[in-house]
N, C-alpha and C positions, 0 to 999 in steps of 0.2 A: 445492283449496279456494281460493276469490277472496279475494282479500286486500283488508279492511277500505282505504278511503280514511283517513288521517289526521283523527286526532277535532280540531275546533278549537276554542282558547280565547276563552269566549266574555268582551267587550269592555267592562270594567268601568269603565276611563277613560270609553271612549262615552258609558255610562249614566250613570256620576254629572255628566257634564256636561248631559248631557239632563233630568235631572232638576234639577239647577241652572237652569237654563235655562226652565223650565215646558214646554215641547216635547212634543205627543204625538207617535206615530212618524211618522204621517201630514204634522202640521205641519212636522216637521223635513224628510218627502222635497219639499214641497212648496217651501218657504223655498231649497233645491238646487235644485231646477226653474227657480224666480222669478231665481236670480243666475245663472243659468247662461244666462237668456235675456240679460241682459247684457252678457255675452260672447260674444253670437252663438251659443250653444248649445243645440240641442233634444234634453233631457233627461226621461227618462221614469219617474223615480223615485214609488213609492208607499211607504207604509207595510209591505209587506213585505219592500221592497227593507231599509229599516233596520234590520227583525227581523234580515234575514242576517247585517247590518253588525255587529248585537249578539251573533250569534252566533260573531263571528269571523271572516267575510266580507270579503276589501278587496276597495275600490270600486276603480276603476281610470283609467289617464287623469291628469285634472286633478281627478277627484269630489273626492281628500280634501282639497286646498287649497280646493276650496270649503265642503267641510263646516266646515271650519275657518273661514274667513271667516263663513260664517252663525253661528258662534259668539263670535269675535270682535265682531260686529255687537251682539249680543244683551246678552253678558256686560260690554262696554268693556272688554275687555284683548285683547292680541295671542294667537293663541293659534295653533299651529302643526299640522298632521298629525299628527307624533309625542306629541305634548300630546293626542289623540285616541285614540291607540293605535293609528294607521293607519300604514300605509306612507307615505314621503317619494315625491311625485313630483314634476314639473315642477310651478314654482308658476305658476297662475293670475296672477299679479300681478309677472315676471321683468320687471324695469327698474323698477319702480316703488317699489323696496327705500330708504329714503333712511339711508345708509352708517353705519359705523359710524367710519369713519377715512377720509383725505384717499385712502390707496392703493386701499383698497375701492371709495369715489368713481370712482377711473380703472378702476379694471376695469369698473365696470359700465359705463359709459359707451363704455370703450372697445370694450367686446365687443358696445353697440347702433350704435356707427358702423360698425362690421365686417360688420356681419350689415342693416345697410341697406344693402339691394340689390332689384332687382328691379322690376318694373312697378309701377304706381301703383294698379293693381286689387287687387296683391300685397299692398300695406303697406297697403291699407287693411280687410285681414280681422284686422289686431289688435285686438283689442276694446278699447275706450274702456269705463270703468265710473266712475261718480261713488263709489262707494266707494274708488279709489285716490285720492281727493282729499283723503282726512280725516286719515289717519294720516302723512302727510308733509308740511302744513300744520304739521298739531303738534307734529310734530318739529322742521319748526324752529321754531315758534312757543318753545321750552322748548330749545333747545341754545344753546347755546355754540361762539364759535368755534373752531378748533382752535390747540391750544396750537403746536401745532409743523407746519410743513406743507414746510419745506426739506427737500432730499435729495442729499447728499454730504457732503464735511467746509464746515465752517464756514468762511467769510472775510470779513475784515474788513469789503471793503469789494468787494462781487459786481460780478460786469460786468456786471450788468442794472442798476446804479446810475451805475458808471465813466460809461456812454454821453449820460448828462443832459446835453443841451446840444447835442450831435453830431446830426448831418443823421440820418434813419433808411437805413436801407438800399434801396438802390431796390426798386420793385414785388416784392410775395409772388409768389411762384407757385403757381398754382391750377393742380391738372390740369382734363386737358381733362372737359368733361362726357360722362356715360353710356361714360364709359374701364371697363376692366377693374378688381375691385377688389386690383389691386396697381398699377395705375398713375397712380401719384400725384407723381412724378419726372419736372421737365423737367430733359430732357438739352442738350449742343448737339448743332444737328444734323450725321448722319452719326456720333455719338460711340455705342460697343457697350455694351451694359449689362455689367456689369464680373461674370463669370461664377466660377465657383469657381476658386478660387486666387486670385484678381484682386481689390487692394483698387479702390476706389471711386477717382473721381480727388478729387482734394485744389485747393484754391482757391490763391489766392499766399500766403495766411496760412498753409499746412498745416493749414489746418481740412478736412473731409471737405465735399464738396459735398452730397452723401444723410447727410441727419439719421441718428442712429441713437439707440437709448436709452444711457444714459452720458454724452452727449455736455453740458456747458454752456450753461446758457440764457443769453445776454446779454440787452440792451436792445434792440439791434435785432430780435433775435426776436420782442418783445414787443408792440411800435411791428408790422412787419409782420401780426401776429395781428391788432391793432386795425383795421389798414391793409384786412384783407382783410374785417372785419367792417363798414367802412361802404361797402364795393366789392360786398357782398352784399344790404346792406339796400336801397342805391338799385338796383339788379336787380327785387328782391323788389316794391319797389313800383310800379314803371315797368311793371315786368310779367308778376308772378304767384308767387309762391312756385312752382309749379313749373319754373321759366325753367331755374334754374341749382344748384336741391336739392342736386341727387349729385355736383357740383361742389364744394360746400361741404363735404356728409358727406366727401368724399375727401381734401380737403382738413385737414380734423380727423383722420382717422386717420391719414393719412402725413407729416404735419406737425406738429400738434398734441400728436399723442399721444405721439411720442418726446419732444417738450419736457417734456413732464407725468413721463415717466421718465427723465427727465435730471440735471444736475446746478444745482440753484441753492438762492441762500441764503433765510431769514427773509420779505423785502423784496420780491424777485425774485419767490419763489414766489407769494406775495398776490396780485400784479400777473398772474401766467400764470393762476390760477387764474380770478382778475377776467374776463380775457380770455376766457375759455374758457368763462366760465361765459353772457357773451353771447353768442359764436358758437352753444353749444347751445342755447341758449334761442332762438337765429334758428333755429336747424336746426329745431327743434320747430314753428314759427310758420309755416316754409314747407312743414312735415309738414301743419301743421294749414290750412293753403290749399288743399293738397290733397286735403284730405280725410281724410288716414292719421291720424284721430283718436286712434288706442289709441297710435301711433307718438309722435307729436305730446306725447302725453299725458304718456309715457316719458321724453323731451326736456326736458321742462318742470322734472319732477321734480329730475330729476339735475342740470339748470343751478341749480335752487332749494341743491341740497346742494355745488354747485362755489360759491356766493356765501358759502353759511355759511365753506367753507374758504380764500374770499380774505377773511371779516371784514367782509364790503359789507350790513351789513344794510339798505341804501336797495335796490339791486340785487334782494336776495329779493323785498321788497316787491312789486316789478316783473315777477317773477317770478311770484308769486303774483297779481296783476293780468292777466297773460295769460293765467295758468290759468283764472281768473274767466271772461275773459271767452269764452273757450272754451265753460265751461259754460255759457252766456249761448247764446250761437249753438247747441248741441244743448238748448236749452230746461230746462235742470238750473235754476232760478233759485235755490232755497233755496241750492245749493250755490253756486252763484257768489258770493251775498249773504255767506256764512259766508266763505269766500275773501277777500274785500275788506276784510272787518271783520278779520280775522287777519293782514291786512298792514296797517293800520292800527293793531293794537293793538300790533306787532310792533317798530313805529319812533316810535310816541307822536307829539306835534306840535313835535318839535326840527328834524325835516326839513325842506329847501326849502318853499315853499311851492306850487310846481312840481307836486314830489312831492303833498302833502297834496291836493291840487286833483284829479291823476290817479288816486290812491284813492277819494276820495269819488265822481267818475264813475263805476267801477266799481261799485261799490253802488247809484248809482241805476241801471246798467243792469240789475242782477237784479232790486231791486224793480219796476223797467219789466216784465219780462220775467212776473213773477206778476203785472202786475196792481195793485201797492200803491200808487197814488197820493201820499198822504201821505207816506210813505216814500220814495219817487222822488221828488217836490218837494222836500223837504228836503234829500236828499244835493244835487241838483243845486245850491240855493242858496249849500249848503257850499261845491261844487267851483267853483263862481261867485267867491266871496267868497276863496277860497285863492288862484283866478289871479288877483285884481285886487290883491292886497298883493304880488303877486310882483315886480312892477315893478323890474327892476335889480337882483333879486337873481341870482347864481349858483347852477346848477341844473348837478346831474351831466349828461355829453350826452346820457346814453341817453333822457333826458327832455323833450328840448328840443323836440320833435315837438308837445308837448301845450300848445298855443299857443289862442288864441281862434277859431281856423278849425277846431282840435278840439274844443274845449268846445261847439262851435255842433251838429255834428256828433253829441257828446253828447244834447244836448238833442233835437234833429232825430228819433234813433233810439229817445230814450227816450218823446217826443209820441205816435212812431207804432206803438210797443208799449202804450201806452195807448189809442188810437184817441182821441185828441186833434190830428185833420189841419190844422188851421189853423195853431196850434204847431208842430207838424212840420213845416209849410211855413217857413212864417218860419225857422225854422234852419236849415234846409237849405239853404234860397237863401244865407243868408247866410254859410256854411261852402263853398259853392262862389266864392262873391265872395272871399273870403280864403285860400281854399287855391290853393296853389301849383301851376301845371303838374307836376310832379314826382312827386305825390304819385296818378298816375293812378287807382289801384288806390281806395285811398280818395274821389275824386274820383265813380267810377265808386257805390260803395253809396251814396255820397250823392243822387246822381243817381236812382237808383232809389228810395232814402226819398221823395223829392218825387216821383216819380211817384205813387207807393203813396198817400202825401198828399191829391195833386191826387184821383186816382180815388175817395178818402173823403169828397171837398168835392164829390164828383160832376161834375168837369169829365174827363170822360172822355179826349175827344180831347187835353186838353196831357199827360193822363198817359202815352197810348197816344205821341206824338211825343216826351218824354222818355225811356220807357222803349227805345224804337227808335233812341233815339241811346245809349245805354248796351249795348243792344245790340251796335252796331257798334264800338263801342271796345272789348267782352268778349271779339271776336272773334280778336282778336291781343295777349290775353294769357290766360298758363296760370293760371288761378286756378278751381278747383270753388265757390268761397265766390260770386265774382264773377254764374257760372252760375246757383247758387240763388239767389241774391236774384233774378235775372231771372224765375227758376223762380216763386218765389212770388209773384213780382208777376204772372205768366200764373196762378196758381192763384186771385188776387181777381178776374181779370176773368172767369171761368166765371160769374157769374151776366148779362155782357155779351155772351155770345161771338156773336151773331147782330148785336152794335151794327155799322155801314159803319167808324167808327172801329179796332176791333176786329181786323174783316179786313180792313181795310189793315197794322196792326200785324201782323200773324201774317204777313201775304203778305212784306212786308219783310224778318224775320226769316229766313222761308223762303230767301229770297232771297242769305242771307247763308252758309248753307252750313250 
């Protein structure tokens, strides 16, 4: 006689949340479908797929973390798989968790530096979702910093404090780029990597040369961390968040993150976390240069939850301003706009004026980005009116970028997301007069806003001659962001593309490899 399959119990949690919800079965497979394109997934759920699910059926994969999010969505509360009566699987949303404790903070963190690896095609099949942008906004929008964020015994007075005053330590060491991900250790040369049995060798002080976790964080630690974070940013901009990525990531895992499990006090730790929480916030930025949006996205998060645990709520702000404009660049506007307003309600108007100036930019770029005139005007006048009282004040440095050559640049990007090209001209020009050689990367989208400009005001040829020299400076730097703006500057001129201007522009290009 054949033996009955297992009768199963059919799924009451499911239902009473479905009916909370107003949901027929249909609309609930459908809503899975809609977030699952999202994340890059084609999903093929109907209304009987849900009968099964009610019957007792688990979905499989990542289905129940979604079924979860589309109730989440619906209802405003968090709500989990098991809160479903599904099985627990891989969550849909793994990095983008914002922590419950400082140690939490470093595992997750540490376990996306570890596991960034791989080609640029690779990291860029994680899914980016505007939905991971609400619920870790608001957290920290509504937390608090952590009461305690030290780890060993207590001392009076830390050697990350003793050091004030003293030369920092010479040059960090960065491994090499696209190394193996364990090789994050310069050695001297000809010296053997120190095999079992065999301690590590030891410096004149009897300190370990290879970090390990345990080990005391000083000051020169700290000063090096900083050291290596503006050795990355001028890279990043000269030439491309891709130049020297995995460089950086490796650098955070093999350096970074034994600090973070180390030993320091109250004072010390704020200051590493600070650190740490810019370095991941650049790793994110040269993620999101690249392209590796969902990566990028991961990044952002978590340096957003390392600032709540050094107490820098100017830093989240900034934080939350990259995320914005993130979503600015993949065309999210609402969400960007809600982004900027939550780092502005977050620090109120006691902050630099520096600060308040590069918030309100942010907001006019989403309202740019929908379209809202009114609304883009306004912010912009804001962030006008914030850098002009700024004069001589002091400004955190991570800020110090957002000068009148930015503000112009502002304005330039927000014109020609209005189709406003005469404005858009005028700033543009005028953000390339005052932007510094250094700042290529930036230099180069500006250059192509006046082109895009120019081609609105119908002077075809100085667009097609701008765009050709932007061009050839894209060509020797790793930026994907860099490429599409060319990109879509070649998508406005399709209703030209027969003009002599035209193909000469294309033949140039061509030309260029």
């Amino acid at each position: 006689m054949t033996e009955r399959p297992p009768q199963r119990t059919p799924n009451r949690q499911l239902a009473a949340l479905i009916a909370e919800a107003g949901f027929s079965n249909a609309g609930l497979a459908r809503r899975v479908d809609q977030l699952g394109v999202e994340h890059g997934l084609d999903l093929r759920y109907d209304k009987t797929s849900v009968t099964r699910w009610l019957r007792g059926q688990q979905p499989r994969g990542t289905t129940p973390a979604l079924i979860a999010e589309v109730f989440t969505r619906r209802l405003g509360r968090r709500l989990s798989a098991q809160d479903l009566g599904l099985d627990a699987s891989a969550p849909v949303y793994a990095g983008l968790e914002f922590a419950a404790t400082p140690e939490e903070a470093v595992d997750i963190v540490g376990g996306l530096w570890r596991k960034d690896s791989g080609s640029h095609a690779e990291l860029r099949k994680i899914a980016f979702t505007p939905a991971g942008l609400v619920v870790p906004s608001r957290d920290w929008l509504i937390g608090r910093p952590d009461e305690r964020v030290g780890r060993g015994p207590e001392r009076t007075s830390p050697p990350a404090d003793r050091g004030a005053g003293r030369p920092a330590r010479p040059g960090p060491r960065i491994p090499e780029q696209g190394g193996p991900a364990g090789a994050g250790t310069v050695r001297p040369e000809g010296a053997a990597a120190p095999g079992p049995g065999r301690r590590a060798p030891a410096d004149v002080r009897g300190r370990s040369v290879e970090r390990g976790p345990g080990q005391r964080v000083t000051a020169g630690d700290i000063a090096a961390l900083r050291a290596v974070g503006d050795l990355f940013h001028t890279l990043d901009e000269a030439y491309g968040g891709g130049h020297a990525r995995q460089a950086l990531v490796r650098y955070l895992e093999h350096e970074c993150e034994p600090m973070l499990r180390g030993v320091y006090g109250e004072s010390a730790g704020r200051k590493l976390f600070a650190a740490t929480a810019e370095l991941t916030r650049l790793a994110g930025w040269t993620s999101y240069d690249i392209a590796a949006h969902g990566l990028a996205q991961r990044y952002f998060v978590q340096a957003l939850r390392l600032a709540q645990a050094a107490g820098d709520r100017m830093f989240g702000a900034y934080v939350l301003v990259t995320m914005s404009r993130q979503a600015v660049y993949l065309g999210h506007g609402r969400e960007a706009v809600q982004l900027a307003r939550v780092a502005q309600q977050g620090v109120g108007t006691s902050v630099p004026h520096t600060v308040q100036a590069l918030l309100h930019a942010a907001e006019a770029r989403g309202h740019g980005v929908l379209g809202e005139v009114r609304a883009c005007t306004a912010s912009l006048a804001r962030a006008e009116r914030a850098l002009d009282a700024a004069a001589g004040e002091e400004s955190p440095h991570w800020v110090r970028f957002f000068d009148e050559a930015q503000l112009a640049d502002e304005f330039g990007h927000c014109h020609r997301d209005l189709q406003q090209y005469r404005a858009a001209a005028q700033h543009a020009e005028r953000s390339m007069r005052l932007r510094a050689p250094g700042y290529a990367r930036s230099r180069l989208f500006c250059q192509v806003v006046l082109a895009t400009a120019r081609l609105g005001l119908g002077e075809l040829e100085q667009a097609c001659l701008l765009a050709a020299q932007a061009a050839e400076q894209a060509v020797d730097m790793r930026s994907v962001r860099a490429h599409e703006y060319l990109r879509d500057f070649e998508r406005r001129l399709e209703p030209y593309r027969d003009a002599p201007p035209v193909r000469t522009y294309r033949d140039r290009v061509a030309a260029l490899g």
